[in-house]
Backbone as a ProteinNet text record, in pm:
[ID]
protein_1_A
[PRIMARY]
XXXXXXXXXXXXXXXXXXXXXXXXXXXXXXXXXXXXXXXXXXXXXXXXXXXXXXXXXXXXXXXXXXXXXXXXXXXXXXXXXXXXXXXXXXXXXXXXXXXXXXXXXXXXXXXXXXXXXXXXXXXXXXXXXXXXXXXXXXXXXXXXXXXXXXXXXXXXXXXXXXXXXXXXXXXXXXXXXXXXX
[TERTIARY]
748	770.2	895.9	978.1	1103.6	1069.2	1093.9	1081.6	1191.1	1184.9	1279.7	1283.7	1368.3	1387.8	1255.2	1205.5	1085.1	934.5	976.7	870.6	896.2	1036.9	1077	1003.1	1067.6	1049.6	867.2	818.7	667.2	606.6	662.6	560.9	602.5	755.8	782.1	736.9	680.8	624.1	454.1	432.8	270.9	227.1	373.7	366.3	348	437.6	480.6	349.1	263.3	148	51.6	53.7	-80.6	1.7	111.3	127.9	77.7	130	82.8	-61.8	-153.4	-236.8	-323.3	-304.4	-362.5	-335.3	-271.3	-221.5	-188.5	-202.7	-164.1	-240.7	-334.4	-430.6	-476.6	-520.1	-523.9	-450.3	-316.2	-206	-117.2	-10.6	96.1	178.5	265.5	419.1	510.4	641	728.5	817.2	894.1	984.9	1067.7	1106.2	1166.3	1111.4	940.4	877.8	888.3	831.7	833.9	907	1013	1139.8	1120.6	1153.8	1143.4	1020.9	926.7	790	875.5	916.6	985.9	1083.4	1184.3	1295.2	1221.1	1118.5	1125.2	1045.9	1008.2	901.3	1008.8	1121.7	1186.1	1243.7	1230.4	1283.2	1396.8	1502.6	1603	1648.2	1541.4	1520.7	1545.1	1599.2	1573.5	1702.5	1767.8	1885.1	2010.9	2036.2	2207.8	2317	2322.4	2447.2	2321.8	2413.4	2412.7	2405	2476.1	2461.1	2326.9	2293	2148.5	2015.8	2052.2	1949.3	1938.8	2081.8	2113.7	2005.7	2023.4	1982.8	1828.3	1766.4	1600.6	1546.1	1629.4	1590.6	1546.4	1678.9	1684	1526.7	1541.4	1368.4	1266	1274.9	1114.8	1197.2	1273.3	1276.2	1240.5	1292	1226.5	1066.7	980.8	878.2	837.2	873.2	779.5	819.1	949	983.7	842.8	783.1	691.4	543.8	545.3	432.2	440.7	540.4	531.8	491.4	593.7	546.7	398.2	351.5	209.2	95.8	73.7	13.6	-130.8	-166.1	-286.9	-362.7	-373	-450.8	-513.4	-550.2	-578.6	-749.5	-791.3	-964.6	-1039.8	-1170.7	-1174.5	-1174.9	-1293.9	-1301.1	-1252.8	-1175.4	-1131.7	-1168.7	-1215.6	-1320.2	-1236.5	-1169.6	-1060.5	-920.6	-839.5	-694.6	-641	-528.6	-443.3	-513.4	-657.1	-776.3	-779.6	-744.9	-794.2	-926.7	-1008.2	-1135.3	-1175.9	-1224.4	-1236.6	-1378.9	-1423.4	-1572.7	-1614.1	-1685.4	-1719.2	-1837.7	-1814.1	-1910	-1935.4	-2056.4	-2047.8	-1962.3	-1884.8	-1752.5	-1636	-1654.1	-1530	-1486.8	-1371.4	-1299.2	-1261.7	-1317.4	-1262	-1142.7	-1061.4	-973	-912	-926.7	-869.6	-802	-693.2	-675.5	-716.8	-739.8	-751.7	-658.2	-570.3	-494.2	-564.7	-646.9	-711.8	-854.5	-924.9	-1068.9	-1130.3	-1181.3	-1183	-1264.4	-1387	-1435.2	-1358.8	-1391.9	-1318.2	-1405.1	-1407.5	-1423.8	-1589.8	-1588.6	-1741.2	-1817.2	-1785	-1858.3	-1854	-1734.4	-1751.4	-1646.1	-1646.7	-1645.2	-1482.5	-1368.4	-1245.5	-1179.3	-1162.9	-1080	-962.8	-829.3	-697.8	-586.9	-535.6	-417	-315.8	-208.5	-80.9	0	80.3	139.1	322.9	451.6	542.7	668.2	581.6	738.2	735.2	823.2	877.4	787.8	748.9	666.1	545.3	486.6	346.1	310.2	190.9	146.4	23.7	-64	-125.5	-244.9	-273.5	-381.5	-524.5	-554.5	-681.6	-711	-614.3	-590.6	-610.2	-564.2	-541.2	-697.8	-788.3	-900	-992.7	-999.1	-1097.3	-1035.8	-919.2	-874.1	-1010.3	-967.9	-1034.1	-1031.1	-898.1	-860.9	-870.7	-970.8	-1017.9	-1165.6	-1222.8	-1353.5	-1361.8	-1296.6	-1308.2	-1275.1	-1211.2	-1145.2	-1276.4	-1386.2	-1478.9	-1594	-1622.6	-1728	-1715.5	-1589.6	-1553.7	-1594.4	-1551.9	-1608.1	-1744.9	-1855.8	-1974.7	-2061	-1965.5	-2023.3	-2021.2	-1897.9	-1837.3	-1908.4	-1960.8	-1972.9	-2156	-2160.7	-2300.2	-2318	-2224.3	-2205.7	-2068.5	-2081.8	-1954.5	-1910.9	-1759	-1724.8	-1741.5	-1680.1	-1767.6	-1642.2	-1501.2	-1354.5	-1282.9	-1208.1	-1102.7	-918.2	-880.8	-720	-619.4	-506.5	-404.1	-302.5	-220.3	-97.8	10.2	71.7	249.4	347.9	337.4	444.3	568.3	644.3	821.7	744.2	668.6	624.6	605.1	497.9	435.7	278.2	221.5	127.7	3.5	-135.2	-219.3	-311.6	-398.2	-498.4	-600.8	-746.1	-830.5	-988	-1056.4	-1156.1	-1303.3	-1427.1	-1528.5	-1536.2	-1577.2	-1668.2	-1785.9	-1779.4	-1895.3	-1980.5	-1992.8	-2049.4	-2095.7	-2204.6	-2224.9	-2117.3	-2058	-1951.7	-1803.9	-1766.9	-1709.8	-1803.8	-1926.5	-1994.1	-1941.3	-1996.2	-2016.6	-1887.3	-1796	-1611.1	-1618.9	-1628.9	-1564.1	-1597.8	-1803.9	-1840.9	-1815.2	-1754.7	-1737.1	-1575.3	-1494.3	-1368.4	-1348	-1472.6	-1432.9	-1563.4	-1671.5	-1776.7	-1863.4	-1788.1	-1821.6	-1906.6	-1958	-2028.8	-2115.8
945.7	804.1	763	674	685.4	524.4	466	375.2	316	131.1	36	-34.7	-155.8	-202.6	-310.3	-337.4	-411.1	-337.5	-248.6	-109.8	-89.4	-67.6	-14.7	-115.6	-276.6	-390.4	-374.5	-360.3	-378.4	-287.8	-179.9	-31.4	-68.4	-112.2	-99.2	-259	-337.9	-425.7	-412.8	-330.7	-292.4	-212	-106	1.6	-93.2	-160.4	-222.9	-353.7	-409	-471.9	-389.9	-265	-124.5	-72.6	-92.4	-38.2	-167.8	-278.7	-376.5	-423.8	-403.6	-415	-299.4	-150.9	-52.3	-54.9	-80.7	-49	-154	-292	-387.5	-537.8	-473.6	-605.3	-666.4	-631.3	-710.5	-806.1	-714.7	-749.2	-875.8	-949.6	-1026.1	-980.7	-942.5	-899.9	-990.4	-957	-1087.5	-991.2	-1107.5	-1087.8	-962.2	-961.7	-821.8	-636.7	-719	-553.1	-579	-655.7	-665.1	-623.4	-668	-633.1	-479.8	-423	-259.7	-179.4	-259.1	-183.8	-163	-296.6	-272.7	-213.8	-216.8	-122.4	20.3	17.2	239.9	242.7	156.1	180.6	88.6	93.3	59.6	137.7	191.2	239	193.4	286.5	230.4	299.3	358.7	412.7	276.3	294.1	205.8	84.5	73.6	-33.7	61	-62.8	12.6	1	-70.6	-72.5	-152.2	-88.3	-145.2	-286.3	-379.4	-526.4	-512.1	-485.4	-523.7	-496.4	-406.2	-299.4	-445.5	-502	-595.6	-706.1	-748.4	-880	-880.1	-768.9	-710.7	-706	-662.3	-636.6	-783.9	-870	-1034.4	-1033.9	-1064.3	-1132.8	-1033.2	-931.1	-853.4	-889.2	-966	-997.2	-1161.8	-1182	-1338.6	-1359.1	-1240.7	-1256.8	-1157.8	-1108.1	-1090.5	-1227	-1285	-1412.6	-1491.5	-1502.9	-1611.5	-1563.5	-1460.1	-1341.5	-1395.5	-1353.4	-1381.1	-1504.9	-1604.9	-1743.3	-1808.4	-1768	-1807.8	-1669.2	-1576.4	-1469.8	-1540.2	-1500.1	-1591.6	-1505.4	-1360.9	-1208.9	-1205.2	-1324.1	-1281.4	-1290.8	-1164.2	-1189.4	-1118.6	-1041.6	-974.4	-775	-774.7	-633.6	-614.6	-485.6	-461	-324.9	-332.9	-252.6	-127.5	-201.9	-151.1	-139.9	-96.9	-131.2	-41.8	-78.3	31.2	111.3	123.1	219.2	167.3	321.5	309.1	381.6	281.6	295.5	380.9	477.5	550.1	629.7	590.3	613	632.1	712.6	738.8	624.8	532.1	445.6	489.7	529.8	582.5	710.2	666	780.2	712.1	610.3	550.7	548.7	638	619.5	488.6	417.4	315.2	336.3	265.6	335.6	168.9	143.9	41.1	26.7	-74.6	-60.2	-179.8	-145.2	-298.6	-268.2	-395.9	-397.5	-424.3	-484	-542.4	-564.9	-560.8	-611.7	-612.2	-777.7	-747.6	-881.6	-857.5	-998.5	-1104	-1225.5	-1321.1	-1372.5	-1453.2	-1559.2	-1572.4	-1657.9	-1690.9	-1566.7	-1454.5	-1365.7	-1337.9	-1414.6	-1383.6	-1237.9	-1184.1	-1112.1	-1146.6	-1094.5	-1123.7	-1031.1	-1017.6	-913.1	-1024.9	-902.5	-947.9	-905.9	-942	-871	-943.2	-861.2	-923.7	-880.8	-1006.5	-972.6	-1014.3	-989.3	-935	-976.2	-1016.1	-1107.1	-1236.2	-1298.3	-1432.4	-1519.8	-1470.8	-1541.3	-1557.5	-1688.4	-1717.5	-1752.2	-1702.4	-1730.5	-1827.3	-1851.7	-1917.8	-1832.4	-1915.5	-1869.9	-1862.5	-1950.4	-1940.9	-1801.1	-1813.6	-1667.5	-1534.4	-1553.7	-1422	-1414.6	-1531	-1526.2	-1481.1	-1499	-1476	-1316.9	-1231.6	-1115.9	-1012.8	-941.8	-803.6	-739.2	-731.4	-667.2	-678.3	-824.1	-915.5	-840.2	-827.4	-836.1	-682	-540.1	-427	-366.8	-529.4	-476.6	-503.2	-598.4	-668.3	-603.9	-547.6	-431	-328.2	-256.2	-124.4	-148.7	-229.8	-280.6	-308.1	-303.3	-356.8	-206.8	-111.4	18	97.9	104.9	173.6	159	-15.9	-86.9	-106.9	-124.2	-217.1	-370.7	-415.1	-592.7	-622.8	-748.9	-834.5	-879	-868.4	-975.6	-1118.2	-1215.6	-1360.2	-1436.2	-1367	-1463.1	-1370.3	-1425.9	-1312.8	-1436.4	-1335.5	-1432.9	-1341.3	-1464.4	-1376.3	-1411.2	-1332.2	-1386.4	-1339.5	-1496.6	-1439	-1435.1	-1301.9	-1288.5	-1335.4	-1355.3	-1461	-1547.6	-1640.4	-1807.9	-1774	-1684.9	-1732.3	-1852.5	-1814.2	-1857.4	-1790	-1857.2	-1813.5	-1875.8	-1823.9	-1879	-1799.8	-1849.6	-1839	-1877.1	-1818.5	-1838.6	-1792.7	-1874.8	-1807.9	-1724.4	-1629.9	-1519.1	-1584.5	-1607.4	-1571.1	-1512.5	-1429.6	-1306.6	-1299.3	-1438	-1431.8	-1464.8	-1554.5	-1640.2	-1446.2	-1405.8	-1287.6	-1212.3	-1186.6	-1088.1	-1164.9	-1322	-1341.9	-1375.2	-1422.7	-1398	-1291.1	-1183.1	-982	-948.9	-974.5	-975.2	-1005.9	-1135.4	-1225.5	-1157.3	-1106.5	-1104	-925.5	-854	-715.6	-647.8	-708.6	-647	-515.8	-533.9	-430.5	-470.4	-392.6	-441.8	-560.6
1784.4	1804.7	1729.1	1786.5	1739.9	1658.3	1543.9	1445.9	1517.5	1501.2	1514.2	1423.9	1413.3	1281.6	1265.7	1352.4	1331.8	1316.9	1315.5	1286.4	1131.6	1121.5	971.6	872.4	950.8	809.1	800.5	882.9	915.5	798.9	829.1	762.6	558	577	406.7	353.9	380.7	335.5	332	437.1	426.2	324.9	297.3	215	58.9	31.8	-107.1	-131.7	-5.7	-69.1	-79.4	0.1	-86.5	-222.6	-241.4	-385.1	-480	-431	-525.9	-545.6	-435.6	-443.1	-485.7	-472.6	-524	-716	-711.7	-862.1	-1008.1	-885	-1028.5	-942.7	-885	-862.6	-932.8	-1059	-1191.9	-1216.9	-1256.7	-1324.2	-1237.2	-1326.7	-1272.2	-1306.5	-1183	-1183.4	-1191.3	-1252.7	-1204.4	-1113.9	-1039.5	-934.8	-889	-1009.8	-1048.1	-964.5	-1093.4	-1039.3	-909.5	-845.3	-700.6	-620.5	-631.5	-589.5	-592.3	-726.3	-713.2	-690.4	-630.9	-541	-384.9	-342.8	-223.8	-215.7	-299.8	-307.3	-262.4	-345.1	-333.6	-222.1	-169.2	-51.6	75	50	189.1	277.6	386.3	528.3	549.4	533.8	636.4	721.4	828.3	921.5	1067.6	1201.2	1274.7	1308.2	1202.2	1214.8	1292.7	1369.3	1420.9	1372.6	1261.7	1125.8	993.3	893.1	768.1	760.8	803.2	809.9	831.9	974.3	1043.9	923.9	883.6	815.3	644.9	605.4	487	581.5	664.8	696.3	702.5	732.9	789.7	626.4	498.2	382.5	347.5	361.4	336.8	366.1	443.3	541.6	416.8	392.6	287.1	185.6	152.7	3.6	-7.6	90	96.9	93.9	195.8	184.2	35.5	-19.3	-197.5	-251.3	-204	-321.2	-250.8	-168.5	-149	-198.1	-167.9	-218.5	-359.4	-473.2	-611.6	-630.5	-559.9	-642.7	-527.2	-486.2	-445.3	-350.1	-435.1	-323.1	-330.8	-156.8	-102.6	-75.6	-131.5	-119.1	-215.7	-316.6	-443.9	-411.7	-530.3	-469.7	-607.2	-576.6	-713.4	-616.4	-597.9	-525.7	-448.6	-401.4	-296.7	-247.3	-108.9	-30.7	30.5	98.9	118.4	181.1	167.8	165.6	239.7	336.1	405.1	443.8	559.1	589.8	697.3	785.7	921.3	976.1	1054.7	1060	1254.5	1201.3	1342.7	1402.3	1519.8	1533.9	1697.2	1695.2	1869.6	1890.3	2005.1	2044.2	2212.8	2224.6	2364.7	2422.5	2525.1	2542.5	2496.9	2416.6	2369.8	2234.6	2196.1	2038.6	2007.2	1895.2	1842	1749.2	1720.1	1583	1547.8	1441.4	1430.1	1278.1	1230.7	1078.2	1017.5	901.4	802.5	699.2	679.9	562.6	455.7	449.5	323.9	337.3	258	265.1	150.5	114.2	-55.6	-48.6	-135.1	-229	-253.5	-197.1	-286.7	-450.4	-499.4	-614.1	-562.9	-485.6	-418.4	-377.8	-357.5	-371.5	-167.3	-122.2	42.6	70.4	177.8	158.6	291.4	238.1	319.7	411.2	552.7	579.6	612.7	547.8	545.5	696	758.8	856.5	806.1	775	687	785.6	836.9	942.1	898.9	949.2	908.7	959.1	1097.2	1197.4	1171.7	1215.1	1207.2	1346.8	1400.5	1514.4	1428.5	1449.8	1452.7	1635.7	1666.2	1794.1	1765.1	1866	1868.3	1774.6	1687.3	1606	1634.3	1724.6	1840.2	1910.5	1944.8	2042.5	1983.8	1862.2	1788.3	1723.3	1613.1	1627.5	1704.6	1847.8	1953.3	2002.3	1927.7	2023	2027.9	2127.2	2155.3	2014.6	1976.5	1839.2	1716.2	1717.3	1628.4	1593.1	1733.9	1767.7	1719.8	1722	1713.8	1538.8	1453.4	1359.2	1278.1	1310.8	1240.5	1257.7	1378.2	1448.9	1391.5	1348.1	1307.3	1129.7	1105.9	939.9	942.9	1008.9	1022.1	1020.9	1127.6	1145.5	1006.5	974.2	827.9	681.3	709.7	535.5	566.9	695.4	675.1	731	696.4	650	755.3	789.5	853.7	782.8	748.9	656	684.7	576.3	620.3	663.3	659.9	679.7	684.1	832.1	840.8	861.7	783	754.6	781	851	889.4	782.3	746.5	622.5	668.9	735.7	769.2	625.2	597	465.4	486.1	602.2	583.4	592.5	617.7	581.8	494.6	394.5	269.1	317.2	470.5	572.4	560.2	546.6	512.8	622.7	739.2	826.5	771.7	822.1	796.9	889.2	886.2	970.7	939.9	988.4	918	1045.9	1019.6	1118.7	1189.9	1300.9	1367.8	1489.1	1411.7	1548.3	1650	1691.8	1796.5	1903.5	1844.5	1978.9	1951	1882	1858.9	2025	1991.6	2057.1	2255.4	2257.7	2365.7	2431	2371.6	2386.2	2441.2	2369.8	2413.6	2566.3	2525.7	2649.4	2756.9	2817.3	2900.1	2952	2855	2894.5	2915.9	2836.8	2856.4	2898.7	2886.8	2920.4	2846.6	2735.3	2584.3	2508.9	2445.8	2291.4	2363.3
[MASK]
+++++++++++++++++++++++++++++++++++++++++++++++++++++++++++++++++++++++++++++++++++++++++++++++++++++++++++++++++++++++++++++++++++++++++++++++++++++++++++++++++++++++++++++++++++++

């Protein structure tokens, strides 16, 4: 598979919130470390000049500057991180990823999708997806439990959505549109 630059920025910002989040979830970084989490975890695989490749960095440095001065990932446990979840249902392979999945404060239980482009779409839409419905099913098979909120975080806004889970209308959505589950 040949990487593009929206592949590249994607993977080294996913990479640099599993370092930050594997390793100094505790801790507060300032700007700095940040900066040099992404530095060593940046790709510059995908650009067709150097400018392009300067301007794509801009955008993941803008998003840690929003990350630092307000990250909206903050929780206590984390279940798990950067884990892709894979399982035979019927004759059908599921495979799906979770960026994040972690306890909050209240004791609910959060899955994260940290997403990377500059588009926000309709957030309705993306709630009710197929891909919604398989990322929350596949965590249910794996853990036991549904989580209780699933949030999307556009890292260039510094954008945090949110939603409670609920499974039945999840279940009767899928059904209706795919005839699954």
């Amino acid at each position: 598979m040949e990487i593009n630059k929206y592949l590249s920025l994607d993977i080294s910002l996913h990479k640099t919130l599993y370092d930050i989040n594997k390793n100094y979830s505790k801790s507060i970084l300032s700007y700095d470390a940040l900066l040099d989490i992404l530095n060593i975890n940046w790709l510059s695989t995908g650009y067709q000049s150097k400018h392009e490749e300067s301007l794509f960095k801009s955008y993941a440095t803008n998003a840690i500057k929003l990350y630092f001065l307000n990250p909206l990932d903050k929780g206590c446990d984390i279940l798990l991180l950067d884990k892709f979840i894979t399982f035979k249902e019927d004759s059908n392979l599921i495979c799906c990823k979770v960026d994040k999945l972690h306890f909050l404060s209240n004791d609910k239980l959060e899955l994260i999708d940290y997403k990377t482009g500059k588009y926000i779409p309709s957030i309705d839409k993306y709630f009710n997806s197929y891909k919604t419905f398989l990322t929350v099913y596949s965590i249910k098979k794996k853990l036991g439990v549904y989580p209780d909120i699933f949030s999307l975080y556009y890292l260039q806004h510094g954008l945090k959505f949110s939603t409670f889970i609920n499974i039945d209308v999840m279940y009767s959505i899928n059904h209706k549109r795919y005839g699954r589950f």
